[in-house]
Each structure stands twice: as structure tokens, then as C-alpha cells.
N, C-alpha and C positions, 0 to 999 in steps of 0.2 A: 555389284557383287554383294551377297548379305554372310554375314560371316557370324557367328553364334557369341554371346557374352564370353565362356569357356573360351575362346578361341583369340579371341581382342583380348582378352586377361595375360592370356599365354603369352600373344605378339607383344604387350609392354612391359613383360617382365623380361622378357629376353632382350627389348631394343629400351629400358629403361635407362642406360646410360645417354645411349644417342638420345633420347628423347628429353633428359633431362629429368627424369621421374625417379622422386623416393616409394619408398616403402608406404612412406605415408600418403603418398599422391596415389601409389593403386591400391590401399585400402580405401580410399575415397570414392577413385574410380568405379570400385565393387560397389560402394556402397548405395552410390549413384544408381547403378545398373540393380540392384537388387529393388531400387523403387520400382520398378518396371510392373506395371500390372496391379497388386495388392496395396502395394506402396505408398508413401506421398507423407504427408498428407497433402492433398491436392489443392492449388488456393488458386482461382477465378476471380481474375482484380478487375471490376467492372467500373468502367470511369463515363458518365452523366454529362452533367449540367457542370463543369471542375475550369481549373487553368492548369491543372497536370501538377501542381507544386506539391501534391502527396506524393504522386509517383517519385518525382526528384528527391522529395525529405526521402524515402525508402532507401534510395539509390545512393547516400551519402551517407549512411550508416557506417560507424564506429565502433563505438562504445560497447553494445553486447556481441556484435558481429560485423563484417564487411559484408555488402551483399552479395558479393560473390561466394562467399562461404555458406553463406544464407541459402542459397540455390542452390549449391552443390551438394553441399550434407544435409539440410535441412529443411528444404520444403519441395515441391515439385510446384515450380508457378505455371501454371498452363495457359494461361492468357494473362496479358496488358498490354493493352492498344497502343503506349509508348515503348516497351521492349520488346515487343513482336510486333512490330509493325512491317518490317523487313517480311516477314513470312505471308504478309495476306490473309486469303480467305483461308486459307487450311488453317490457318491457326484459329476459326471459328470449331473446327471441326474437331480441335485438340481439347477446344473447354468445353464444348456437349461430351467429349469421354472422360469428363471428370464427375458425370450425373453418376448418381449411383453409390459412387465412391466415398469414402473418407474425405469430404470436400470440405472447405473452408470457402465463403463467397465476404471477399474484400467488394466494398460500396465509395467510390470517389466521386464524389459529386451531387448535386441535388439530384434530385427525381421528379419532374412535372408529373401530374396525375388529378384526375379528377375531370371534371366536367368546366368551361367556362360561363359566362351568364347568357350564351346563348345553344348549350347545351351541346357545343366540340368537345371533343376529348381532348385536353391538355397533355393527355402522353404523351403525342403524336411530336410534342415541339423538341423531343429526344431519340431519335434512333440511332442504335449504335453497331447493328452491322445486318446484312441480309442472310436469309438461312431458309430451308425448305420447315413446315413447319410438321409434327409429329417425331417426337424423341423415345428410344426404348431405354430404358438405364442400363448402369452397367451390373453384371452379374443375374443378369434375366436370362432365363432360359425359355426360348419356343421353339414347338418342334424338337430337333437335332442340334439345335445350336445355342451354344452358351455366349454371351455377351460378354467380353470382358473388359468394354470401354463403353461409355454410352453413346449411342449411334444415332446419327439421321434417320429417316425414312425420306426418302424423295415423294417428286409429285405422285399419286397413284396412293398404291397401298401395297401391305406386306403380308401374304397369307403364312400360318405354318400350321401344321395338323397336330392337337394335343398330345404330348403323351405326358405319362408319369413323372413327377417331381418337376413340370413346366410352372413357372411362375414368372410373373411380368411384376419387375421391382416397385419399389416407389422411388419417386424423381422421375417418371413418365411424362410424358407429356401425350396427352391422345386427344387426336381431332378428327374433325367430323372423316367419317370413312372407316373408323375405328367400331369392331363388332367383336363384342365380347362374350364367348357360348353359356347356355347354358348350365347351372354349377358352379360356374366361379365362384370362386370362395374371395368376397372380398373385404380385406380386412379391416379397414380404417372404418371407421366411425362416421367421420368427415366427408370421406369418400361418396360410403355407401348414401347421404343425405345429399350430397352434390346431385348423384345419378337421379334420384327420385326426386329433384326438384327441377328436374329437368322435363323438356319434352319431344321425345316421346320420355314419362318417366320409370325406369327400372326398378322392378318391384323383388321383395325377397322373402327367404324361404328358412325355416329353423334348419335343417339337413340338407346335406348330400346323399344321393342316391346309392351312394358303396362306402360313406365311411373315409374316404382321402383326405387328405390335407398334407400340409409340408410336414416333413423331417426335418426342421430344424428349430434349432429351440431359441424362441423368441424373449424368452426371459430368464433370466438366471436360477438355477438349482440347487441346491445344496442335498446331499443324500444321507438319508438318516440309518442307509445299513449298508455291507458292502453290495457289488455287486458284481457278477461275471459275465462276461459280456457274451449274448447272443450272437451275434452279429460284430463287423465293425465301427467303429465308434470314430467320426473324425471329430478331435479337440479343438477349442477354439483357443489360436494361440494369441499372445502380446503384440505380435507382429501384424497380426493377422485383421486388416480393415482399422487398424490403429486403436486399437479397445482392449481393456485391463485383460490378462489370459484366463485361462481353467485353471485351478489350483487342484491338482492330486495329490492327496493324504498320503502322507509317510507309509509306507509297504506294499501301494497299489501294485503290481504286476503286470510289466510290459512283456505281452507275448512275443518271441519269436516271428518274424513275420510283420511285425509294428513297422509302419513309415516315420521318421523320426524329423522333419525337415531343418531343426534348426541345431546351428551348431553348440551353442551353447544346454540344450537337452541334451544331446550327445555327447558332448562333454560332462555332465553331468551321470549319467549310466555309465561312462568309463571309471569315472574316481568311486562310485559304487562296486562296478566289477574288482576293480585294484584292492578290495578291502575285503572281498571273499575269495579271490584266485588265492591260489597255494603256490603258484609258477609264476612266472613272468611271462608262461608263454598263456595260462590263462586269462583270457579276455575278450570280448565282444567284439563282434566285427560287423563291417557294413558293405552290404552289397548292393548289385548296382539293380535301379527298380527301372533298367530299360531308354534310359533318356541321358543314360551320364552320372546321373547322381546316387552316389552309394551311399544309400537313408535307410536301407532296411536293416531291420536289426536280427542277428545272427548269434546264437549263447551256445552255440555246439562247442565252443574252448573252455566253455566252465568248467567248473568241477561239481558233482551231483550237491546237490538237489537243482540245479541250475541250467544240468546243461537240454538244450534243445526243448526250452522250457517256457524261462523268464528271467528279465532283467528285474531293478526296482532303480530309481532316480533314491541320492541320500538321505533323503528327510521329502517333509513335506514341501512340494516345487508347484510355482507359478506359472504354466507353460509358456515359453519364449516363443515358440513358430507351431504352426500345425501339426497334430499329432495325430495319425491314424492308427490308433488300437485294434491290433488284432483279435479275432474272436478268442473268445476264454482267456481275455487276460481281465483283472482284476479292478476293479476300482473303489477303492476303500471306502467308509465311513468318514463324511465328513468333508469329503472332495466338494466342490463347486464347480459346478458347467458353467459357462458364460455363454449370452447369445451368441450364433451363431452355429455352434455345438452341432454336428449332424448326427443324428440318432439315424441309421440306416436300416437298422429291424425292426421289423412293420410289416403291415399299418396297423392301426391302432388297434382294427377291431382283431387281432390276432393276439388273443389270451396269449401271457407269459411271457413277451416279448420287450427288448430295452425299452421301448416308449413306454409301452404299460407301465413295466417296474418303476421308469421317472418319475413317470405323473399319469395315474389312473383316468386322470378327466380327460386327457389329448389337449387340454387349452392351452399349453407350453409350447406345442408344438404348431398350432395354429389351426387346430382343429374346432370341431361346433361348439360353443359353447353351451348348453340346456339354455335354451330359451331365446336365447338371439338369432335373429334373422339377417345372414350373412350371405347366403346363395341367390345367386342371381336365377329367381324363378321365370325363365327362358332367354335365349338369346337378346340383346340389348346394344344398341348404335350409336353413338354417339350425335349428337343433333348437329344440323351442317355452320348452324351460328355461333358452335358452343365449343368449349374443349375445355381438358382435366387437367391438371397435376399430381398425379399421385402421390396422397401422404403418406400409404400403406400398401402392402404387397398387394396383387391378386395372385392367387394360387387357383392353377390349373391343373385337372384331373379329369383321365378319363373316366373312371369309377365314376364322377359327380357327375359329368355332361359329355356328350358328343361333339365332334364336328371339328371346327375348327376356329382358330381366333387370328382377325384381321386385323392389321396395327395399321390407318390411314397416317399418308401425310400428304402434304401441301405442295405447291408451286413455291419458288422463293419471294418471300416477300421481308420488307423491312421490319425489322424488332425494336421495338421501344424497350427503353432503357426500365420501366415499370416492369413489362411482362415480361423482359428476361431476367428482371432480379427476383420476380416471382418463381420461375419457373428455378434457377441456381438453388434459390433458401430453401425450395421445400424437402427439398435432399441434403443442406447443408449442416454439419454438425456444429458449426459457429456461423453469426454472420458479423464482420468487422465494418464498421462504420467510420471511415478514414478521413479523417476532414471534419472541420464544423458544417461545410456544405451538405456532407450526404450524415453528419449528425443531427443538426437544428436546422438544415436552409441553407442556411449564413448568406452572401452576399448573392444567389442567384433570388432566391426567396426573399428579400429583400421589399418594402412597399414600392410599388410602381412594376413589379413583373408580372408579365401576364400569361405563364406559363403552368402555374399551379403548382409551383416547385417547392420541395420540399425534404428534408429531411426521411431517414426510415422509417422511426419513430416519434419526432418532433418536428412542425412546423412552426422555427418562432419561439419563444416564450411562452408555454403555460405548465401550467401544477405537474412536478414530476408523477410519472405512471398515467396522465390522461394522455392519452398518445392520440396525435389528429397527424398523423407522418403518410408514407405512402405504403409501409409493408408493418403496420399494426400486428399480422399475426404471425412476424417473427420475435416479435421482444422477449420471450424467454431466451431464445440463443443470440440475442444480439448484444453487440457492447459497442459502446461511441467512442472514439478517440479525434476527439474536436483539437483544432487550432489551422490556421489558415498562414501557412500548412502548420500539423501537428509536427514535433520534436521525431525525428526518425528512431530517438531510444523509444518514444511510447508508444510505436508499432512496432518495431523487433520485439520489445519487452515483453508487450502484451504477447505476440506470435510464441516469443519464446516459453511465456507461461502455461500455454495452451499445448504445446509440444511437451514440453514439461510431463504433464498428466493424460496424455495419450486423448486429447479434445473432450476428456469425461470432465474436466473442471474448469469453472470459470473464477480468472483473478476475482478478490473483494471488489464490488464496485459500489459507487453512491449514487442517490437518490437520479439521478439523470442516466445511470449505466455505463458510470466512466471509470476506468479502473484508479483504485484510491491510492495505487503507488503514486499515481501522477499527479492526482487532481482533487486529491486529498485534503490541501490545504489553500489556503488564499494565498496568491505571490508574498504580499507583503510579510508574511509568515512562513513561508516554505524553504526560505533562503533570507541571507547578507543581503540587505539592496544598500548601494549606494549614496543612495539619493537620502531616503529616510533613516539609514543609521550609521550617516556621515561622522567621523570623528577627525574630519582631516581641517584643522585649524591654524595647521600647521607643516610647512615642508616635511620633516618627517615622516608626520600622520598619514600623507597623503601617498609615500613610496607604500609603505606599510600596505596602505588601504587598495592597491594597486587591483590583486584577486582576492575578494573577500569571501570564503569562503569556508566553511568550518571540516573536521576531519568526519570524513563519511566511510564506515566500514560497507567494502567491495563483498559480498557475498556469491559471485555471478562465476563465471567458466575462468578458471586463472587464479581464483582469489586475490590477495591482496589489501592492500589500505588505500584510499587516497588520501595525498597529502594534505596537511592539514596547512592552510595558509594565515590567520588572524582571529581565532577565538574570539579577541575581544571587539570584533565588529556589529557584533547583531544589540549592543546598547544604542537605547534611544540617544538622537543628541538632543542637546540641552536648548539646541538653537531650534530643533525643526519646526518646520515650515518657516523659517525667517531666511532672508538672501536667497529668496526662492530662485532669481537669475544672474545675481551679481556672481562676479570673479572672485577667489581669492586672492589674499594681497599677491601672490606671485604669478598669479594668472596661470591657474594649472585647473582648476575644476569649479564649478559652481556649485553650491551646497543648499539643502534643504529636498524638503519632499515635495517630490512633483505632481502630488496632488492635489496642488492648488491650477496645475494650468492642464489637468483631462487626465492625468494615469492613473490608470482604471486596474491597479494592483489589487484596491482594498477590498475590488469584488468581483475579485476573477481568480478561478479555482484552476492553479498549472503551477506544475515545480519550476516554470522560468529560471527562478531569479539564482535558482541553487542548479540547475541543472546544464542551461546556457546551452550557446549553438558555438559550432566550432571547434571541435575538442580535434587537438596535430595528430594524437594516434588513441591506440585503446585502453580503455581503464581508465581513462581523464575525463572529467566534464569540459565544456567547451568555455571559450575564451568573451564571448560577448551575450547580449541579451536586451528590447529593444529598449527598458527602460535604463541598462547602460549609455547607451548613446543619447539618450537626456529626450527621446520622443516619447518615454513615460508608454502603459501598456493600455492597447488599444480593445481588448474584453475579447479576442478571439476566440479562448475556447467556452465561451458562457453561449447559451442558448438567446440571450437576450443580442446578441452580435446578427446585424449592425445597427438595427435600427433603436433597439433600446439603451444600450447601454450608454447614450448620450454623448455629446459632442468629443472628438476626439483631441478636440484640442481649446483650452477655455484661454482666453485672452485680456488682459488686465483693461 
């Protein structure tokens, strides 16, 4: 039986007792359900060449979050081969409808790639699940059908007949079988040089035949006068594919007729309404647009000049959710469109229309540019050895070309862990490198493997920024979070920095692309170590010296301080490096720095020492750390781990 969100809402507010649910449990539950579709942000945790101890540090999360909370409110995880493993193969079919999306692609584990010295493919030594090969993204439209997950194609192929505003996203995958008509407007740079380097190769053309292209605006606007709208205008809201909103200038005018989707816009046009009604019974109301949901906006209760008219939000607003402006409503001086934006009145070549008024050239909206050759001058196949990724939309028009466009795919065949992390990144808005293994190699990449394994951007130790890795052409969006395993706060933290700023911003990172909350400093500097600023000479000293730890202000969900346990721990002692193994007289700790026999603190960049594993609940740092337990720190999260950073253990 399939029963509707509205409906399972209903069923737990009514059986909330029996079930045991607060108020807070089914605004979460909404909240949950409201990811559905647009939602997420979506994160595809793809695990390599690993021992799984990333997944596990994830799963043991405290300190910013539990991972249950993590999942619930705050990400939609669509795949990990250890927490859906229970599901099988559909849960391959869960991470292909995350193409498309607001994706995040987590990397655990090395990546084998490259050729050996007898000219095999080193990927092959990694595959990680079987799938038919040809993917559509999500939010493509061909034919009659909009996409709104990204999908398979099975063995065969997929025909559908052009029409108007069809576009096949980027995050595609197209393989041989795949026939794209005449016209296409294809937009990537990248792309368009793939095709024509191919063979047979795709050749291209300055124009479309009628002047088409997308309605949607690929790049941000800001408007230098008002404007009234020909047509409707859908907003691109904060919510909306998780990207910063439109901002509408103080006094814009919301017609009568306006889709309003989010609640907080609507709450906003009430406390506006309340401050021009004369009555209590004047004020805006919303009716129902067919499906359930009462979003459209209604100003028949005003009082003139308002009513049956327009609304206005109070000041100048940030759009929270979708906004469909109706015709003749208003949009000030000073507004900003954000991509995404659908300009509906058109097409370009139609003097005096919303697109025109944006932007005179159509290049906003993904139209010709003067002088670039972007149309695919005739029909064009994909070669049967070969296949795409799309880094950029193709837009399809019947204006430009005829016929129709075939999406091929495959028989199921096995995927390497290479070509699936290719095919994730190139639609990904981040890609997280979780581990030193899928950061530097670390122990798969190792001298003696014969796999070609490696890191995403680093194989190994060399010069930050020369990247010899396996997916070089993601390191603008990629960030490493190294340690074997990394600390579970410097993956929540990171995750949660990145939710923070709607995946537009990436934490500070340093010279290797590590986030510098974490990896900022050298242990022996980052934190109290024990060992090297022992002051315990004495019974006392040594209760005292128990958690050494200094007072850290909590700025995170909760606020708070953490306590401050021994200020005056972080002085050198006067003895270091002497009784590097002896007892003290009462046989309670051994003193000195244990960098005389391999701890490798003094050059390895991780908050260890102050941050520690173990913490009983949240808001704590944890209780141990391994140069605690006197094994001194083995250079995990450095690029030079394991084979450089020298013996782990030196012996008198």
C-alpha cells in the first residue's frame, strides 16, 4: 500500500503517543520527507582499496553529531557498501539517482589506475559493484519525461522524440549506442573537445537553426532597472538544489496568482500583509494549486491599492523555496537571479521579452554566443570503444534540429572503483577524500603493490599541487581528510562546514587540501602531549597531569565551553628527552619525549594530541590518543605514511 507524505504526517500525529513521538520527532520526520526529490544534500560514499575503519570512525561520531542525527536531519547518504549492505543491488540504483543532484562523492580507500609494465589496466584490481552501463542525470528532460533521479538505461538503448526545453543534464554518462541530433546545443567546452577528438569526430557549427536554447539562467544577474514581468518567472530558491537563493529588492510585487512554496516566504507576505490591513480580517490567503498544497497567493482581503493585485515580502528577502511569479508582477532594481532561475518568456529572438530585458545577448540563458561553435553540425554517435561524462548540459530544441535523440546502454558489466569515481565527481559539488588511503595511497599504495593504487590527488609524497593521483581533474572540489582512520569530528566537521554554506564554500585548507581546523598544526603543537610537557616529578603532579588539556571555546550547535583541565601543562620540562623509559619513583608513568624511540608528532600535521578519541558524550573531546598510550604517533595523516616517514619504532 503507498500512502502520501500528508498522510503518514497525519497517521503520527494522531498515534504520536502510541508511538512514542514528540513534536520534535515529527518535525524531523517532515523534515526527512521534505529531502525527497530536490533535497539532500546527497553523499555517495564509495569504499576502494579500504579496511572499512573510515566508515566505522563515521559511525562513532559524537562531538558535532551522532550519526544518526547526521542522517536524519542532515544528509541523505544513498550509498555505503557497509550500511547498505543489507539492501543489495538496488541500493546501486539509489547512488546512480543521486547523478544530477546536489551530490557530495565521499572516496575511502585507494584507487588502482593506470597501466602496469606490461600494459593491463591496473583498475581492473578494484571493482565495486556490477551495473548496466549508460546513465541519464537527474533533472534531464527527453521527450515527455522529466528525470527526477538519475537513472539506468539497460542493455539496448533509449529513444525519445525532441521537443521544447528537452535537455540531457551533465553527470551523463553516454555509451556507445548513444546518438545525439542535429542542433544540439552542447555546452561544455570539455565536452564539446572530447566529441571531436573522437571517431567518428563531431563537428560544430556558430548557430542554431531557429534561435533556441535553454530558459534557464546559467549565471547570476543582478538588474540595473525594474522590471515587469511578461510572463512567469520561476525563482530560484535557498532550498532549491542546495544553492545561495534569488534575492528580491525591497518593494518587488508579488502578483496575485504567484506559487509561493516555501513556508517561510509566506510567512514573510503575512507580517507584510499585517502592517497594511486596517482589519484583522484583512490578509492574504492561499489556495489550493491542485495537489494539496495551498501556495498560491490570493490579496482579494486587502484593502486598495492591494487588493486583487499584489502582495510585497518586508524588506529586501533572500528567497527560501521556489518562487513562481506571476505575470505583471514586479521585480525591482537591484534584485539578483541566481542559476537556476527559469525565465519562461521567450525565445530569445522575440523582441521585448523577460530574457531580452535580462540579458540582450541570450548567453545567460545558454544560448549562441557570437562566435562560438557549440551546434552539433549533424547527427553524431557515440563510438562503440568510447563513452562521455557529461561536464555540461546538452540542450535540445526542435527549432535547432530534427528527429530524435538515443541514450544507448550496456549489458551489466563490472565497475571499477576509477570509473565509478569518475563518473560520481563529474556532477559532484564536493569530492571528500576520507582516509589517507583514498588521500595519499597510504598503506594499499605502499612499495611492493602491484595495483597502481593511489590516492585522488596524491600518490605518495611529492611537491603539494603536483598531483600524480587518479582523479587529477577534480582538485578544485576536492579536500583530503587523511588519518588511518581520520578522527570521525574531521569528517562530521568538515561535512558539517560544507552544509553550513549550502556546498558554495570550502573550509580554509593547506598546501595538501586538508582542512586547517584539523591539520593546521604539528601534534606536538596542537595540543598538551604528555610525553614532551611532562611536569609530573612528583605524586601530585601526576594526578594533576591526569587530562591535560587546555580551556577550548565550543562555538558549534549547543554552544558552550569546554572545561578547562591544567593550563600549566603545555611548559617544556626541564628534563625532556631524559628517562625516556624509566619509571617514576612511584611507578605510575614514564617521562620524557618519545621522540627519541619513533614518534613521529614533530612532523605530522593533526589536532591528536588536543583532540583525542573517545569522548563518553557531546561537547567533550575524547579520553586517549596513541601517543598517550606511550606507541608515540605513527605519521598517519602525512602523505609521506608509510613508507617515508621512517621506522615506527627506533630501539636503543
Amino acid at each position: 500500500m503507498r500512502i502520501s507524505r500528508r498522510e503518514f504526517l497525519k497517521y503520527c500525529t494522531i498515534a504520536a503517543g502510541a508511538l512514542g513521538l514528540t513534536t520534535s520527532d515529527l518535525l524531523k520526520i517532515e523534515e526527512t520527507f521534505a529531502k525527497v526529490g530536490d533535497g539532500g544534500p546527497h553523499v555517495v560514499w564509495i569504499a576502494g582499496q579500504a579496511c572499512t575503519g573510515c566508515t566505522m570512525s563515521l559511525t562513532n561520531s559524537i562531538y558535532y553529531t551522532d550519526v544518526g542525527s547526521l542522517l536524519l536531519n542532515d544528509i541523505d547518504l544513498d550509498y555505503n557498501e557497509q550500511l547498505c549492505a543489507a539492501s543489495g543491488d538496488r541500493v546501486v540504483e539509489k547512488a546512480i539517482s543521486a547523478i544530477g543532484k546536489t551530490m557530495v562523492l565521499a572516496i575511502e580507500g585507494a584507487i588502482p589506475h593506470g597501466d602496469d609494465a606490461n600494459g593491463n589496466d591496473q583498475a581492473e584490481f578494484c571493482t565495486i559493484w556490477t551495473r548496466t552501463g549508460g546513465v541519464i542525470a537527474a533533472n534531464s528532460k527527453l521527450g515527455a519525461t522529466t528525470f527526477a533521479g538519475g537513472t539506468l538505461v539497460g542493455a539496448g538503448s533509449a529513444t525519445f522524440t525532441i521537443a521544447t526545453g528537452n535537455v540531457l543534464k551533465a553527470g551523463s554518462e553516454l555509451v556507445a549506442g548513444t546518438i545525439i541530433p542535429d542542433g544540439a546545443e552542447v555546452t561544455s567546452a570539455a565536452d564539446r573537445a572530447a566529441m571531436a577528438a573522437m571517431t567518428p569526430a563531431a563537428t560544430f557549427r556558430t548557430s542554431g537553426t531557429g534561435g533556441g536554447g535553454s530558459n534557464v539562467l546559467n549565471t547570476k544577474v543582478k538588474l540595473t532597472s525594474d522590471r515587469t514581468t511578461a510572463g512567469q518567472i520561476k525563482i530560484a530558491g535557498g532550498t532549491e538544489n542546495g544553492r545561495a537563493g534569488s534575492t528580491l529588492a525591497a518593494t518587488s510585487q508579488i502578483r496575485t496568482g504567484s506559487t509561493v512554496t516555501n513556508s517561510f516566504d509566506r510567512a514573510d507576505i503575512e507580517a507584510w500583509a499585517a502592517t497594511v490591513a486596517t482589519l484583522p480580517t484583512h490578509k492574504v490567503s492561499w489556495t489550493d494549486d491542485g495537489d494539496g498544497n495551498p501556495y498560491i497567493l490570493n490579496t482579494s482581503a486587502l484593502p486598495a491599492p492591494y487588493t486583487n493585485a499584489y502582495a510585497m515580502f518586508t524588506g529586501s528577502r533572500e528567497v527560501s523555496g521556489p518562487l513562481y511569479l506571476a505575470t505583471s508582477s514586479i521585480i525591482r532594481n537591484g534584485s539578483i537571479l541566481m542559476p537556476g532561475t527559469v525565465v519562461i518568456s521567450g525565445p530569445f529572438t522575440t523582441a521585448g521579452t523577460d530574457q531580452n530585458f535580462i540579458d540582450p545577448s541570450g548567453a545567460k540563458f545558454g544560448y549562441m554566443v557570437s562566435g562560438s561553435a557549440v551546434y552539433l553540425n549533424g547527427p553524431w554517435s557515440v563510438p562503440s570503444t568510447k563513452e562521455i561524462f557529461l561536464n555540461g548540459d546538452i540542450n535540445l530544441d526542435p527549432l535547432n534540429g530534427t528527429g530524435t535523440i538515443t541514450i544507448g546502454g550496456t549489458a551489466k558489466t563490472d565497475k571499477t572503483m576509477l570509473h565509478e569515481c569518475q563518473l560520481f565527481g563529474t556532477s559532484a559539488a564536493a569530492v571528500l577524500c576520507v582516509g589517507t588511503c583514498s588521500s595519499f595511497g597510504g598503506i594499499p599504495a605502499a612499495t611492493g603493490n602491484l595495483t597502481g593504487a593511489a590516492g585522488a590527488l596524491y600518490k605518495g609524497y611529492v611537491k603539494a599541487g603536483r598531483f600524480n593521483g587518479a582523479l587529477n581533474d577534480f582538485a578544485a572540489k576536492t579536500i583530503n581528510i587523511p588519518g588511518c582512520p581520520p578522527h570521525s569530528d574531521w569528517i562530521v566537521g568538515t561535512i558539517a562546514y560544507l552544509l553550513a554554506r549550502n556546498l558554495q564554500a570550502f573550509p580554509p585548507l593547506e598546501a595538501y587540501s586538508r582542512p586547517l581546523d584539523y591539520y593546521g598544526m604539528y601534534q606536538c603543537n596542537a595540543g598538551p602531549c604528555e610525553w614532551r610537557y611532562n611536569q609530573g616529578y612528583v605524586a601530585i603532579d601526576e594526578t594533576i597531569y591526569a587530562n591535560p588539556k587546555p580551556a577550548i571555546a565550543y562555538t558549534g550547535p549547543g554552544g558552550g565551553t569546554i572545561p578547562i583541565a591544567n593550563v600549566n601543562c603545555t611548559k617544556n620540562s626541564s628534563k625532556l628527552y631524559k628517562y625516556k623509559w624509566a619509571n617514576t619513583s612511584y611507578g605510575k608513568r614514564a617521562v620524557g619525549c618519545l621522540g627519541a624511540i619513533g614518534c613521529k608528532g614533530r612532523k605530522t600535521k593533526a589536532d591528536c594530541s588536543l583532540r583525542r578519541w573517545n569522548a563518553d558524550e557531546n561537547l567533550k573531546y575524547g579520553t586517549g590518543w596513541c601517543v598517550a598510550s606511550g606507541a608515540g604517533c605513527h605519521g598517519c595523516t602525512e602523505p609521506t605514511f608509510p613508507d617515508k616517514v621512517g621506522k615506527f619504532f627506533n630501539f636503543a
